[in-house]
C-alpha positions as CSV (number, residue, x, y, z in Angstrom):
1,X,-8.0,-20.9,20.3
2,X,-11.8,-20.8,21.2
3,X,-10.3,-18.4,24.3
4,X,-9.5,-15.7,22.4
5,X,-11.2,-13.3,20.0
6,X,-9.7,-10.1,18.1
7,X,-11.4,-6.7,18.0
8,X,-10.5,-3.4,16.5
9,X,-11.8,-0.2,18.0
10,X,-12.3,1.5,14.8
11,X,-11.6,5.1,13.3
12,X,-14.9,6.7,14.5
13,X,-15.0,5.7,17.8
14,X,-11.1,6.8,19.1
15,X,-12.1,10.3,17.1
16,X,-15.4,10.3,19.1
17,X,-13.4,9.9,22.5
18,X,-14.9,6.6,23.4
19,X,-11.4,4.1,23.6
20,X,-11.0,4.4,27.5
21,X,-14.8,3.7,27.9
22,X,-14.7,0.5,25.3
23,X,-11.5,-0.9,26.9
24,X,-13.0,-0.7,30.3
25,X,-16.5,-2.5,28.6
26,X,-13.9,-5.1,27.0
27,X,-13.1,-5.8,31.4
28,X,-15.8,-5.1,33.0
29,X,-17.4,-7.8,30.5
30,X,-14.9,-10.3,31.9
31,X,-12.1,-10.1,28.7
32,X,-8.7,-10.4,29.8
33,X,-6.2,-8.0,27.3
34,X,-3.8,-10.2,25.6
35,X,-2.3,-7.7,23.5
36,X,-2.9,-4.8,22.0
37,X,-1.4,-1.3,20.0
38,X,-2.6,1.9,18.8
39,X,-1.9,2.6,15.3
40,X,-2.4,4.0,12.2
41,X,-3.5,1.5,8.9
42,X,-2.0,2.5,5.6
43,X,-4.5,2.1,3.1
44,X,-2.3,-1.4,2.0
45,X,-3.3,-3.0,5.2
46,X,-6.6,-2.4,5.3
47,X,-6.8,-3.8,2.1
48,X,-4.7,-6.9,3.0
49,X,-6.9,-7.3,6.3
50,X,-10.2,-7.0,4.5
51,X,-8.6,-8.9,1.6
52,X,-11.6,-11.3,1.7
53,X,-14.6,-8.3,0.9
54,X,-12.4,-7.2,-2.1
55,X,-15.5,-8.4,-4.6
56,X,-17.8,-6.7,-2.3
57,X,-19.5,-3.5,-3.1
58,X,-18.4,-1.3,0.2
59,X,-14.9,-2.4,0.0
60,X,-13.1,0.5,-1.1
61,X,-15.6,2.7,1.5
62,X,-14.9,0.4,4.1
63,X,-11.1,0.7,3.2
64,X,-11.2,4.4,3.3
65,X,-13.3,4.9,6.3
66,X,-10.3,2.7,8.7
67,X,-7.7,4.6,6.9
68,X,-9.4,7.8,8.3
69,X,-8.1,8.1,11.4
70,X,-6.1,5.8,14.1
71,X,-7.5,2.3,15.7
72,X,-6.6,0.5,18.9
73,X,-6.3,-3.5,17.9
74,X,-6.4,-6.2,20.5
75,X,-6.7,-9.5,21.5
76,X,-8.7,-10.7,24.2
77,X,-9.4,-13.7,26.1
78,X,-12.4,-15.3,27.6
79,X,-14.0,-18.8,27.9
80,X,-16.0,-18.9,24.7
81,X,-14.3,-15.4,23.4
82,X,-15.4,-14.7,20.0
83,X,-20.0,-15.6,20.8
84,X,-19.4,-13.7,24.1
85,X,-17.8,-10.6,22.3
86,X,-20.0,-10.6,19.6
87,X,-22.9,-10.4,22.4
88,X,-21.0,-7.6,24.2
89,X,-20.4,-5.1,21.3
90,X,-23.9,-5.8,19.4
91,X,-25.6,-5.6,16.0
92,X,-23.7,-4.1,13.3
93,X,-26.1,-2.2,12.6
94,X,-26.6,0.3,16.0
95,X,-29.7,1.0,15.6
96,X,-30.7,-3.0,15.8
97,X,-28.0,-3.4,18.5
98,X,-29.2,-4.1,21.9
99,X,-29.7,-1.4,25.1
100,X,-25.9,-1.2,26.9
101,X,-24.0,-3.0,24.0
102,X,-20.8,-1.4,22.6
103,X,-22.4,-0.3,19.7
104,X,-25.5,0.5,20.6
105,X,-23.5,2.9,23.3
106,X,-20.5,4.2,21.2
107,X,-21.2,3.7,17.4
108,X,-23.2,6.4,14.9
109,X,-24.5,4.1,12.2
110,X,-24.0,0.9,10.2
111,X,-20.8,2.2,9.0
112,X,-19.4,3.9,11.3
113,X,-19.9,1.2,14.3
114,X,-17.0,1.6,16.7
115,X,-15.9,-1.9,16.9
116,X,-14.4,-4.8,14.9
117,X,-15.3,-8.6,16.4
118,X,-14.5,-11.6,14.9
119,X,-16.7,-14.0,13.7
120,X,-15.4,-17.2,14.4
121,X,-12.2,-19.0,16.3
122,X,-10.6,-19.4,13.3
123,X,-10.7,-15.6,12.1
124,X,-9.7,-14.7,15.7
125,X,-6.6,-16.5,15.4
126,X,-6.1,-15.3,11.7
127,X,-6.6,-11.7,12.8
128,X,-5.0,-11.7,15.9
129,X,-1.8,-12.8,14.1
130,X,-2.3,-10.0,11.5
131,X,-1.4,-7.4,13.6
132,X,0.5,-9.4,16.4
133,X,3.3,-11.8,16.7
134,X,3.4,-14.9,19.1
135,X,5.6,-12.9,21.7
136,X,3.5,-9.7,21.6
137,X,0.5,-11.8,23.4
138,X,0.4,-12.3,26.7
């Protein structure tokens, strides 16, 4: 599963106009699409997929801020997915993220940071299988 990472182009960047320009950073940084949707999170599955911050102070902001508007979720593949991805969108934070990275192009604060990356192979495959089932990746 080390091929494959899941990413989330969050609330504030599809209101912002920006999905066409991320998807085509997703190729032109050498991802293949493996899936993906455009949808709408009810406030349950946000909680469910960010199940593991519930202790954490921001949790209910971070709940409410990708309940506020539509995402586009996808899987993508790559030799060494998830470090590579995690190069391409950048910092968290934008304003530490580095010149031409997703976030440091698309995103409008620590918050609000256009993208969703995962963090490791095994949250990839977690994630990915959230939102998609076996026959909905190609």
């Amino acid at each position: 599963m080390s091929n494959i990472t899941f990413t989330m182009i969050k609330p504030d960047a599809v209101a912002n106009g920006h999905t066409g320009n991320v998807i085509n950073d997703f190729i032109v940084g050498g991802f293949k699409l493996k899936a993906m949707k455009y949808l709408h999170l009810s406030k349950e599955q946000a909680e469910a997929f960010y199940g593991i911050h519930r202790e954490r102070p921001f949790f209910n902001d971070l709940v409410s801020f990708m309940i506020s508007g539509p995402i586009v979720a996808a899987v993508l593949e790559k030799e060494n997915a998830v470090a590579d991805f995690r190069t391409l969108i950048g910092a968290t934070n934008p304003a530490d993220a580095a010149e031409g990275t997703i976030r440091a192009k698309y995103a409008k604060s620590i918050d609000a940071n256009a993208v969703h990356g995962s963090d490791s192979n095994e949250n990839a495959a977690g994630e990915a299988s959230f939102f998609f089932s076996s026959f909905e990746m190609y």
